[in-house]
N, CA, C and O atoms as a MOPAC input file, in Angstrom:
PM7 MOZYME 1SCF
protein

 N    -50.98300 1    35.79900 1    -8.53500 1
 C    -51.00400 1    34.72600 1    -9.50600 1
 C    -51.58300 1    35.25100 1   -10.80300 1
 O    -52.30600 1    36.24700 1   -10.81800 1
 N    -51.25500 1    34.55900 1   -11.91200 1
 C    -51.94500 1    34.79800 1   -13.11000 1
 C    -52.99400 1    34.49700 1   -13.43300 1
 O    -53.33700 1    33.32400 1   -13.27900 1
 N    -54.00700 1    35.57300 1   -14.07500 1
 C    -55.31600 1    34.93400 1   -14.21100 1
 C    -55.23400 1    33.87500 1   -15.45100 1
 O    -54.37600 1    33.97000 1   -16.32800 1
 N    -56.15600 1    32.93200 1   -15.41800 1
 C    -55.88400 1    32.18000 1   -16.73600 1
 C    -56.99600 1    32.14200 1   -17.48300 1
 O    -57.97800 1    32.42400 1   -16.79600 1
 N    -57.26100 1    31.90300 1   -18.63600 1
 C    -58.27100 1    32.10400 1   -19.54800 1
 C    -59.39000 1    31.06600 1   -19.31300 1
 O    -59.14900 1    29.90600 1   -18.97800 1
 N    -60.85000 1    31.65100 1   -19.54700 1
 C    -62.03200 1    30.75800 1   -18.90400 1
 C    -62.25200 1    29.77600 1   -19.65900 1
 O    -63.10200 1    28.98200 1   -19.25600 1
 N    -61.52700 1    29.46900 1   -21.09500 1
 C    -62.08900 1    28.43900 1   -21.59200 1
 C    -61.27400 1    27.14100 1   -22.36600 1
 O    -60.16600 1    27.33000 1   -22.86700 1
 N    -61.83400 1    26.02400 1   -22.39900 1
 C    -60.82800 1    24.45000 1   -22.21000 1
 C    -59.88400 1    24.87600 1   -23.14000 1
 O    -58.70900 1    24.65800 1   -22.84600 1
 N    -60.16700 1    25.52700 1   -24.37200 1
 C    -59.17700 1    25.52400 1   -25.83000 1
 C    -58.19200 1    26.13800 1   -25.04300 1
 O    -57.20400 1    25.47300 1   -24.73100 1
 N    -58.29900 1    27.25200 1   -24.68900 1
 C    -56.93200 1    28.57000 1   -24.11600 1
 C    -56.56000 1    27.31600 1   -23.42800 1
 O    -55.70100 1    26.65200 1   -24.00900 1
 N    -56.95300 1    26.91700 1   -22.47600 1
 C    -56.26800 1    26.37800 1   -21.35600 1
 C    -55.55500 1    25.22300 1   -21.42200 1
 O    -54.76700 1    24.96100 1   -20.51300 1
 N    -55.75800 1    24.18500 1   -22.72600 1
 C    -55.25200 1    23.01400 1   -23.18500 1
 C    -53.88800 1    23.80000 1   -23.89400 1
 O    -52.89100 1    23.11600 1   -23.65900 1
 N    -53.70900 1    24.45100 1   -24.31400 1
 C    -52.79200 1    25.48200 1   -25.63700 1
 C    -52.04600 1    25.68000 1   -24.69800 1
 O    -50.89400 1    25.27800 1   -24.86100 1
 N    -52.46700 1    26.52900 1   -23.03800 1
 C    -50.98200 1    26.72900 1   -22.16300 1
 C    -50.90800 1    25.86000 1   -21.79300 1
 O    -49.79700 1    25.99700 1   -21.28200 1
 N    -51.30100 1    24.49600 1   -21.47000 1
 C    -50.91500 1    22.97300 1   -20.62900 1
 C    -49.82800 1    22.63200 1   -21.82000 1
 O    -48.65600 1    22.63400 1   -21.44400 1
 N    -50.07000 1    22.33900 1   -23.20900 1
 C    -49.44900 1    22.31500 1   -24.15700 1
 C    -47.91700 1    23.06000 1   -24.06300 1
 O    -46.81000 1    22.53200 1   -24.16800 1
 N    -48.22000 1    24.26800 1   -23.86100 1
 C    -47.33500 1    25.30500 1   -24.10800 1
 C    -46.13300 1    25.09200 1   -22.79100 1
 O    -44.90800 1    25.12300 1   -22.91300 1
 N    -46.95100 1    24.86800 1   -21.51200 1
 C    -46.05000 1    24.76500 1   -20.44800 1
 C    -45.53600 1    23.07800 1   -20.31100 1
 O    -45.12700 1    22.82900 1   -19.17700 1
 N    -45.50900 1    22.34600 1   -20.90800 1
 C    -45.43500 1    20.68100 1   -20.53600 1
 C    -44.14900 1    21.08300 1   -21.66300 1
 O    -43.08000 1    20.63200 1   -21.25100 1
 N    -44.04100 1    21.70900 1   -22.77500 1
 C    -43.00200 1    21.91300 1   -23.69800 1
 C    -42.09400 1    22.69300 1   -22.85700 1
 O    -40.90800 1    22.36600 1   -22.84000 1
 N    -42.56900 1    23.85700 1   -22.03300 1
 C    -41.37500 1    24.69200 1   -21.63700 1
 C    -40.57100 1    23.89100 1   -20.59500 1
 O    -39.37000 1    23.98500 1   -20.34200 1
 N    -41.37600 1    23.18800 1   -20.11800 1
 C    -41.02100 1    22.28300 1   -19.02300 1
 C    -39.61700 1    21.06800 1   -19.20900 1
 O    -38.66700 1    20.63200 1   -18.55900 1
 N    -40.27800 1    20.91600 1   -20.58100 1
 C    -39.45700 1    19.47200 1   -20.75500 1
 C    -38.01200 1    20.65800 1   -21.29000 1
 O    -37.04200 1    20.60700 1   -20.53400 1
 N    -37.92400 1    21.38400 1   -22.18200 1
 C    -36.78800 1    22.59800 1   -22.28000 1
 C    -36.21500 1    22.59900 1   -21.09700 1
 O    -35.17700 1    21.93800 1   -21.09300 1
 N    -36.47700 1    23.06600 1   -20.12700 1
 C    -36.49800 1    23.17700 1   -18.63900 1
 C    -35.37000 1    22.08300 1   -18.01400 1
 O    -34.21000 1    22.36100 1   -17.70600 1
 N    -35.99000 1    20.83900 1   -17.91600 1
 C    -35.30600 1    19.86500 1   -17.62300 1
 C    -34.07000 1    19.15500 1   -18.43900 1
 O    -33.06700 1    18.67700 1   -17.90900 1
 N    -34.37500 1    19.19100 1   -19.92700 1
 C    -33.27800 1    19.32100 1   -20.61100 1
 C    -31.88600 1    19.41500 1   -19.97000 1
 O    -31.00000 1    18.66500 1   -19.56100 1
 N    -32.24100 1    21.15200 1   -20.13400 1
 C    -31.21200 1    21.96600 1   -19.81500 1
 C    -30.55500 1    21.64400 1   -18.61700 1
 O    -29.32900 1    21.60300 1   -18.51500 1
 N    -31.52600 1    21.36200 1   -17.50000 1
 C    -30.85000 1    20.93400 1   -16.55400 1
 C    -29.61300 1    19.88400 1   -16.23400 1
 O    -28.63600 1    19.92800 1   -15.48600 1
 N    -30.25600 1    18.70500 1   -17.38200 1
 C    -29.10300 1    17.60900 1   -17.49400 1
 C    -27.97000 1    17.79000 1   -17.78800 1
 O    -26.91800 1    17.28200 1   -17.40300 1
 N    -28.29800 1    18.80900 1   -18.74400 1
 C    -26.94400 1    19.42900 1   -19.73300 1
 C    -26.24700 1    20.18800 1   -19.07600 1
 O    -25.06200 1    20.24000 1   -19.40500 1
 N    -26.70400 1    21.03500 1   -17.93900 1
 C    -25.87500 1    21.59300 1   -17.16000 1
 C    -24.99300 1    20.82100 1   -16.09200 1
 O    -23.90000 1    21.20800 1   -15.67800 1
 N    -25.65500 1    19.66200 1   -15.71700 1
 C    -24.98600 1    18.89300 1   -14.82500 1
 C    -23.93800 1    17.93600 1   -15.37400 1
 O    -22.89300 1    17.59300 1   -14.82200 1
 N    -24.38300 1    17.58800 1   -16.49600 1
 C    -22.96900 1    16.48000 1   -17.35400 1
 C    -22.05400 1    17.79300 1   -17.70400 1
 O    -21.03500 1    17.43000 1   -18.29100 1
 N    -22.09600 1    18.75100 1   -17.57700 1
 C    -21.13100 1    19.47500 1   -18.13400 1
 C    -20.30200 1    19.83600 1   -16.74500 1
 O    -19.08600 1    19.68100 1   -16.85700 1
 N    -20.65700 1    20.18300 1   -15.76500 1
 C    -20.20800 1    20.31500 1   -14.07300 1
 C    -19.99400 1    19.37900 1   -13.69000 1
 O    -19.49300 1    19.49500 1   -12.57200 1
 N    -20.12600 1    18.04100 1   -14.10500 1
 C    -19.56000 1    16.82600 1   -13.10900 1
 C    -18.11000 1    17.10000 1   -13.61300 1
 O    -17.85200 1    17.77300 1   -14.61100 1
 N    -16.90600 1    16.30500 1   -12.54400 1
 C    -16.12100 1    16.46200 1   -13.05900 1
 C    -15.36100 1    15.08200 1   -13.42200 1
 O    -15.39600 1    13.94800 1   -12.94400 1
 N    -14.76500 1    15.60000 1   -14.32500 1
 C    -14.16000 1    14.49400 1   -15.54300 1
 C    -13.57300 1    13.25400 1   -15.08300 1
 O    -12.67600 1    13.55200 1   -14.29500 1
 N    -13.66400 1    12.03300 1   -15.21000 1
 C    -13.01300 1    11.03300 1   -14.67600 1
 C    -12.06700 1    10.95300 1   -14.15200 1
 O    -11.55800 1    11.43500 1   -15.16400 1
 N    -10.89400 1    10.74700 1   -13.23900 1
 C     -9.75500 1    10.99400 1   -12.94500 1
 C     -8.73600 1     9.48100 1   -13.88500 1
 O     -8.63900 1     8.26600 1   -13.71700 1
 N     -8.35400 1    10.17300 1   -14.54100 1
 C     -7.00700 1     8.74800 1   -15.29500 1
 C     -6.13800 1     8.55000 1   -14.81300 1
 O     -5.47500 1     9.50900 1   -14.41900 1
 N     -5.61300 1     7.03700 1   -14.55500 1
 C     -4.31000 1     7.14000 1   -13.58100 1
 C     -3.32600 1     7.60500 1   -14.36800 1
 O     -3.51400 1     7.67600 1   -15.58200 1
 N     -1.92000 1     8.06100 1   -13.69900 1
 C     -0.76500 1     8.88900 1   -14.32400 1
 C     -0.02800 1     7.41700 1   -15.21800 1
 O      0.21400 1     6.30500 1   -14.74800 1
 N      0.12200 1     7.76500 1   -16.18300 1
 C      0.73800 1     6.66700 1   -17.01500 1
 C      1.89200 1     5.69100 1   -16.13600 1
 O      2.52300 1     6.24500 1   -15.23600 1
 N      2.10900 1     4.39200 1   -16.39900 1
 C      2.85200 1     3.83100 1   -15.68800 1
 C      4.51100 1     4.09100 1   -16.05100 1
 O      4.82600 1     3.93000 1   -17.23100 1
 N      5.37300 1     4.40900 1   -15.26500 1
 C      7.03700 1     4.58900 1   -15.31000 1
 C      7.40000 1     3.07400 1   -16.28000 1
 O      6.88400 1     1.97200 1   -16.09800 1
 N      8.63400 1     3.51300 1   -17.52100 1
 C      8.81600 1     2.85400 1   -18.09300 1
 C      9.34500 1     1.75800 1   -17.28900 1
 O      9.98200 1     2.21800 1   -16.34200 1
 N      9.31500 1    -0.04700 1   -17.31300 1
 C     10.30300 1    -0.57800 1   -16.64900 1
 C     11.61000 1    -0.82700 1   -17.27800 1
 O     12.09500 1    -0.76900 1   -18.40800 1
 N     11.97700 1    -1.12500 1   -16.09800 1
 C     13.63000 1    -1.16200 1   -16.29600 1
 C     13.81400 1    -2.79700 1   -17.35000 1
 O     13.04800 1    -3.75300 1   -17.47300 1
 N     14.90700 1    -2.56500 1   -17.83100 1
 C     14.97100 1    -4.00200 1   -18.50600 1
 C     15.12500 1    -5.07600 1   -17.33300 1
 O     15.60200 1    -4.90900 1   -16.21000 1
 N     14.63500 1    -6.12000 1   -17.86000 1
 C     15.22300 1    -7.48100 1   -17.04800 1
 C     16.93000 1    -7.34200 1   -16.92000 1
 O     17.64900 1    -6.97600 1   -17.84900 1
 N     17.41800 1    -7.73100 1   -15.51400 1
 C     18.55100 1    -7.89700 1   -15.33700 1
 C     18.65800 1    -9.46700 1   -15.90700 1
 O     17.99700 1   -10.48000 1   -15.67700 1
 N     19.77400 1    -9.18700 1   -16.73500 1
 C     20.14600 1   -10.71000 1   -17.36500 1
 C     20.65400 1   -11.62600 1   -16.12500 1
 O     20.82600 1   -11.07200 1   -15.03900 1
 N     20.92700 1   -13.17300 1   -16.27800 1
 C     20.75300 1   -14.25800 1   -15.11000 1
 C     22.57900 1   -13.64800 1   -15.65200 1
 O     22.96300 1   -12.66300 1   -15.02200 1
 N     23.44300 1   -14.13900 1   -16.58400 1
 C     24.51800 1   -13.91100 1   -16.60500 1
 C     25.30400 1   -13.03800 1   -17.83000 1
 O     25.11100 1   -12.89800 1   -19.03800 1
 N     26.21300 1   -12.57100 1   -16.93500 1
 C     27.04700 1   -11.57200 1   -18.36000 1
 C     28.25900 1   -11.65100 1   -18.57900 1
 O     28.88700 1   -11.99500 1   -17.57700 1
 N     28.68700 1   -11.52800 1   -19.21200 1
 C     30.48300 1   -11.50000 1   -20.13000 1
 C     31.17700 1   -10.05800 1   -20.38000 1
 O     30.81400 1    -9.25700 1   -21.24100 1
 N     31.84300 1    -9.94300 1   -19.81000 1
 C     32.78900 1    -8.67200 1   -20.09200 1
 C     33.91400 1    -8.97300 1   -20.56000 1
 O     34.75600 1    -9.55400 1   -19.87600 1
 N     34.14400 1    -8.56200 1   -22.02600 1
 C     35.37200 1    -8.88100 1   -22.88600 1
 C     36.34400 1    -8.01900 1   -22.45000 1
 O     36.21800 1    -6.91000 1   -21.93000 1
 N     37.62900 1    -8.84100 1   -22.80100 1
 C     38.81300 1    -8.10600 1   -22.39100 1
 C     39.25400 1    -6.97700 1   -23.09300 1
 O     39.18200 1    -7.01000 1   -24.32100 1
 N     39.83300 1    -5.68200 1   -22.35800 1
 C     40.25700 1    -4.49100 1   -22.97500 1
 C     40.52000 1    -3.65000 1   -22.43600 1
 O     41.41100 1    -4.03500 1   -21.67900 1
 N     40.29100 1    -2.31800 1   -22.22200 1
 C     41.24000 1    -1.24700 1   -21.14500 1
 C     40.12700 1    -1.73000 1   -19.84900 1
 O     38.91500 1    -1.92600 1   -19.75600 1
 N     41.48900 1    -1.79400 1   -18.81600 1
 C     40.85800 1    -2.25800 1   -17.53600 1
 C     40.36900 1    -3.46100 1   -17.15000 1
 O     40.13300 1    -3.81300 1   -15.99500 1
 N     40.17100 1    -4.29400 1   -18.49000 1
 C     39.72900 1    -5.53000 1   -17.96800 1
 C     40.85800 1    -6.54500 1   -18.57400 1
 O     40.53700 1    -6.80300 1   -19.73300 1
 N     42.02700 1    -7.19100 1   -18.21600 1
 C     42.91200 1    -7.98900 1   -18.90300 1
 C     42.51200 1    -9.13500 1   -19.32800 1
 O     42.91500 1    -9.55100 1   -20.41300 1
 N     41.68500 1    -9.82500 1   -18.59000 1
 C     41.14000 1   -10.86200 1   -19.28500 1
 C     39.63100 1   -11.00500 1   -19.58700 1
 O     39.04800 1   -10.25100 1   -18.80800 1
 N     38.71800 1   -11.66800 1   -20.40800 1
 C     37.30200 1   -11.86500 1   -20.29600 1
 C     36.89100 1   -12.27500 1   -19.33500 1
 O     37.32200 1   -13.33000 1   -18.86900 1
 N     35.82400 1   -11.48300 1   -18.68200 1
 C     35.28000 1   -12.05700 1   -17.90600 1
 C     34.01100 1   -12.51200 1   -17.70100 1
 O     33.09700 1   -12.04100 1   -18.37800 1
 N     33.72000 1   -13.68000 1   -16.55500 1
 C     31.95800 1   -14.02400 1   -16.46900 1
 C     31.41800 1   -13.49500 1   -15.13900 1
 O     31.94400 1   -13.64300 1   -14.03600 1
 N     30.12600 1   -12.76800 1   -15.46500 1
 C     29.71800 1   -12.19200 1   -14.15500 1
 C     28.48700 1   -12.49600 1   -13.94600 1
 O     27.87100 1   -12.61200 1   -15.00600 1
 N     27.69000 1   -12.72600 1   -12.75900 1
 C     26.51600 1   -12.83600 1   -12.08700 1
 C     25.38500 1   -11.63100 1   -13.13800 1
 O     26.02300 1   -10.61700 1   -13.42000 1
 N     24.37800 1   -11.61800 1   -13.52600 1
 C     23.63900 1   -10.51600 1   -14.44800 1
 C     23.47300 1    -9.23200 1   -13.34900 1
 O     23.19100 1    -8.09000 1   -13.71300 1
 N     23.69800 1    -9.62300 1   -11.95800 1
 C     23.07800 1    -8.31400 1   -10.54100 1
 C     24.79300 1    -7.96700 1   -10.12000 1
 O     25.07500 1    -7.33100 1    -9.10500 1
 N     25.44600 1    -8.30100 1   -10.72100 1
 C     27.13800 1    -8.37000 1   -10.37600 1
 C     27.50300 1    -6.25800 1   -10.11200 1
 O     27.54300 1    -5.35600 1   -10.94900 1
 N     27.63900 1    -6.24400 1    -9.02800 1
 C     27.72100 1    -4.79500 1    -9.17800 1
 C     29.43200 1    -4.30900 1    -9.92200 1
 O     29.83100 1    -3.17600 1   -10.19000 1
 N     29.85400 1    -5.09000 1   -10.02200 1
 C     31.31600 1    -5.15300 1   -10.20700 1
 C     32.04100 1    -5.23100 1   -11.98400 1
 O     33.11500 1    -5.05100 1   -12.55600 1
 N     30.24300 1    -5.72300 1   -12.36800 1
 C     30.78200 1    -5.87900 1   -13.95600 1
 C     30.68000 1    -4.55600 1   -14.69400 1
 O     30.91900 1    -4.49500 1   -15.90000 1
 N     30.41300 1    -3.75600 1   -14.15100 1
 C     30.54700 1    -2.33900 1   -15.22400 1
 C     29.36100 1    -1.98000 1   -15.72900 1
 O     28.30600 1    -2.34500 1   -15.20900 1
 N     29.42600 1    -1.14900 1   -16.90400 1
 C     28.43600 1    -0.77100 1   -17.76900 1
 C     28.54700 1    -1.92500 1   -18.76600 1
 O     27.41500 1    -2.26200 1   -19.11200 1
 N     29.66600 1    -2.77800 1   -19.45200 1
 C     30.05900 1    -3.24000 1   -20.33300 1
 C     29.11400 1    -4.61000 1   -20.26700 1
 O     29.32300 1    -5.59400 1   -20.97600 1
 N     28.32100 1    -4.53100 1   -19.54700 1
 C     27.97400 1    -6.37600 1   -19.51900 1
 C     27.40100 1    -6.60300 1   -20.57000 1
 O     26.56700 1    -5.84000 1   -21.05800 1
 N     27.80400 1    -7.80100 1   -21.12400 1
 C     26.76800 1    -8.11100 1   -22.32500 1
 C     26.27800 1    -9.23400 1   -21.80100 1
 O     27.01700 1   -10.08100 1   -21.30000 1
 N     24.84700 1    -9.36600 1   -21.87000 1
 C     24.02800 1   -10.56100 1   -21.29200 1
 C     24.16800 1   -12.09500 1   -22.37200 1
 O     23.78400 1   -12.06400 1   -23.54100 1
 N     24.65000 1   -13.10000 1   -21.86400 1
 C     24.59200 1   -14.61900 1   -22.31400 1
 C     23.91400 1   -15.35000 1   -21.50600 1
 O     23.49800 1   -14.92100 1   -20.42900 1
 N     23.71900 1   -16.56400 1   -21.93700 1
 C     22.96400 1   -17.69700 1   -21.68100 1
 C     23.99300 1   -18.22000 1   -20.56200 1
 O     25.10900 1   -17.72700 1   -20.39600 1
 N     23.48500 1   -19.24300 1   -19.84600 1
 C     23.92400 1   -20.05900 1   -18.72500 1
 C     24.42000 1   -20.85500 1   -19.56200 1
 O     25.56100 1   -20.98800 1   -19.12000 1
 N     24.34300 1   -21.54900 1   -20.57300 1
 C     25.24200 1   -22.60000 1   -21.34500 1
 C     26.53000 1   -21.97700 1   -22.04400 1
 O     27.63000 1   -22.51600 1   -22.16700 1
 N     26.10700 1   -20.64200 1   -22.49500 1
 C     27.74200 1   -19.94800 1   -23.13600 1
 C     28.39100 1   -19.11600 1   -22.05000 1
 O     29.41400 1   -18.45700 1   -22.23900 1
 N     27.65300 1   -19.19300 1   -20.75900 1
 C     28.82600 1   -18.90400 1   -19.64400 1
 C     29.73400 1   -19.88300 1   -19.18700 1
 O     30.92700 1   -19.79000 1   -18.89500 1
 N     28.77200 1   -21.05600 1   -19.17500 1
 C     29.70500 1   -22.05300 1   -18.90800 1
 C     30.89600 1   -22.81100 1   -19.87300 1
 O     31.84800 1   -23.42200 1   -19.38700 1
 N     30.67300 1   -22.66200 1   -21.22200 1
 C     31.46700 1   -23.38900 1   -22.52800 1
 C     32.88800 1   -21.70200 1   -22.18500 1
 O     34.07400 1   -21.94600 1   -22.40800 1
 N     32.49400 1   -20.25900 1   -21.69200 1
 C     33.20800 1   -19.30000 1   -21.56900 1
 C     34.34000 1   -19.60800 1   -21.00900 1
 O     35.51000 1   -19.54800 1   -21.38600 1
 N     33.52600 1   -20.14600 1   -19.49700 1
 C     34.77600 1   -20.60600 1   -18.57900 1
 C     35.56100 1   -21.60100 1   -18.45900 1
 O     36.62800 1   -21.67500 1   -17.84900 1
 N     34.78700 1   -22.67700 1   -19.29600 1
 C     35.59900 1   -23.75900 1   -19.75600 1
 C     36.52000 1   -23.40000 1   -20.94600 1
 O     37.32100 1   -24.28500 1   -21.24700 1
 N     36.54100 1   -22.66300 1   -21.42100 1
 C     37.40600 1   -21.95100 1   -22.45800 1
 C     38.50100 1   -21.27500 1   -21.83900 1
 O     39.49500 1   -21.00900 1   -22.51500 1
 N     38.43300 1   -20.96600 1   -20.63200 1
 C     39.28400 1   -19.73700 1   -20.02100 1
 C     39.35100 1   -18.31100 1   -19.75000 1
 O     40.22600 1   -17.44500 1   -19.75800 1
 N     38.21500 1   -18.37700 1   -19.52800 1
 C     37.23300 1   -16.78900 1   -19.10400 1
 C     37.39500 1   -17.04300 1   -17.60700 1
 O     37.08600 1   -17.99700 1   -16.89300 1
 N     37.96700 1   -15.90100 1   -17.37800 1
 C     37.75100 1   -15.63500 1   -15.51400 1
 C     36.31000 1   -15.54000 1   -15.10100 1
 O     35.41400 1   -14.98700 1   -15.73900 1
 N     36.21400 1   -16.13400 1   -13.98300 1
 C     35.03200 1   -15.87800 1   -12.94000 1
 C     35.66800 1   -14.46100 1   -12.47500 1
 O     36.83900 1   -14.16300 1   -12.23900 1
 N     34.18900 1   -13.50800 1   -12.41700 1
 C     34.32900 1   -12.93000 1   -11.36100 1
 C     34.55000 1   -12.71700 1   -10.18200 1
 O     33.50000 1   -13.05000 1    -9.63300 1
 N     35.82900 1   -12.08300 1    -8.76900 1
 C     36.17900 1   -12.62000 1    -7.53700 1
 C     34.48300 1   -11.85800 1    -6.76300 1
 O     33.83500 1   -12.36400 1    -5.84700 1
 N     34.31100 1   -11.16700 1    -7.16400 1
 C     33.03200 1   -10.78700 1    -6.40600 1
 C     31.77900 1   -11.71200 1    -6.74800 1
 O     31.44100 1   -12.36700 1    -5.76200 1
 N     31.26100 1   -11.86500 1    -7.50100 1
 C     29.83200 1   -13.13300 1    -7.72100 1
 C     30.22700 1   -14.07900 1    -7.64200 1
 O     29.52200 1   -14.92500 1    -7.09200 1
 N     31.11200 1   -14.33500 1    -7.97300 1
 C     31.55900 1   -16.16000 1    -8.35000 1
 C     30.51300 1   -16.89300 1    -9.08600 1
 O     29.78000 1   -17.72500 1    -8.55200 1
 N     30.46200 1   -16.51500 1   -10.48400 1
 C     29.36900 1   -17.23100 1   -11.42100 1
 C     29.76300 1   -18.79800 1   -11.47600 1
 O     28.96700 1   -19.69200 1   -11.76200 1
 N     31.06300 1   -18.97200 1   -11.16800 1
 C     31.26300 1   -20.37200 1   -11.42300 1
 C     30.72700 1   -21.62000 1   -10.42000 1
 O     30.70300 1   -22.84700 1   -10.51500 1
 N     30.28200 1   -20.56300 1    -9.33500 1
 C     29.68400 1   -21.71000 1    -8.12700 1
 C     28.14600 1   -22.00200 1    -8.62400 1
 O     27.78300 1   -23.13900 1    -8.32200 1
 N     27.37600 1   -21.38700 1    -9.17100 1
 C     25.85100 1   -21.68300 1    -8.91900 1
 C     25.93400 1   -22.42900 1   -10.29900 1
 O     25.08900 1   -23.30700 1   -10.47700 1
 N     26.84100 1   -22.19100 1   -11.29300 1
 C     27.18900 1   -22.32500 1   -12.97300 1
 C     27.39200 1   -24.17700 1   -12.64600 1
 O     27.15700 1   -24.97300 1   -13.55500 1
 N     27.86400 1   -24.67600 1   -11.19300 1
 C     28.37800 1   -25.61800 1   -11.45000 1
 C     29.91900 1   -26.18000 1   -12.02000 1
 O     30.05600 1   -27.35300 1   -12.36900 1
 N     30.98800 1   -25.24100 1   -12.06200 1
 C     31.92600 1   -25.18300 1   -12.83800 1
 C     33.10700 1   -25.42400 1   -11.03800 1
 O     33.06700 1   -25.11400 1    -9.84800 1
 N     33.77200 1   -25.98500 1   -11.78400 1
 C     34.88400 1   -26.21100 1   -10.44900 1
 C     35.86900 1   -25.44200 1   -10.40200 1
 O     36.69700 1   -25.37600 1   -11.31000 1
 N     35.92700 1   -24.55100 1    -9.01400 1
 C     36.58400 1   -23.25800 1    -9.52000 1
 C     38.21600 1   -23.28100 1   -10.01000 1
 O     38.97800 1   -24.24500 1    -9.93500 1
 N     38.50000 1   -22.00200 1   -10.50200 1
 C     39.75900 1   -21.22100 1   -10.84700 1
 C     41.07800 1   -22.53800 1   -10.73200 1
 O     40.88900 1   -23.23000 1    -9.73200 1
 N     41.79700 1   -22.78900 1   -11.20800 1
 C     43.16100 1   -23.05400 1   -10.92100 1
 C     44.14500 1   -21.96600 1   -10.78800 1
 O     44.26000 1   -21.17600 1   -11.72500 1
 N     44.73600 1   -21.86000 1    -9.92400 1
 C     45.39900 1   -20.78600 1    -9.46100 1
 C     47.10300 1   -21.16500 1   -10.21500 1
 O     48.04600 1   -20.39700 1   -10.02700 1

């Protein structure tokens, strides 16, 4: 061990001296540990969503399609081409003379009395 000096002054000066190295000491310690914890984990950003599938859609007439048609908005049958409308301009559509689709049959849930053949 170290001898230490016989008298109060010396000995207050290293209590002094070591209560400073000390608190250095512990410092450092903190600083070493916020720097080693490791970093929060962030969740992975969320996948863009998909648009709302529209309730109903209209496919105008043109290559492949001879007449306009009205389709269910989940209609697997209407193409890429769907353009999404309202339930009131599907129905003024088909009252106009827009085909129902033979696969959804928009005109049954639409309320519309079907096709005349």
């Amino acid at each position: 061990m170290y001898d230490l000096p016989p008298d109060l002054d010396r000995l207050r000066t290293l209590e002094t001296w070591l209560t400073l190295t000390l608190d250095r000491v512990r410092q450092q310690i903190k600083d070493v540990e916020q720097r080693q914890q490791p970093e929060p984990q962030t969740p992975p950003p969320a996948p863009p969503r998909r648009p709302r599938t529209p309730d109903w859609g209209i496919v105008q007439a043109g290559i492949g399609t001879p007449t306009t048609e009205i389709h269910r908005g989940d209609c697997w049958a209407a193409g890429k081409t769907l353009t999404p409308i309202t339930a009131e301009r599907a129905r003024n559509e088909l009252a106009d003379g827009a085909t129902p689709c033979d696969v959804c049959r928009p005109d049954r849930p639409l309320g519309m009395p079907p096709p005349q053949p």
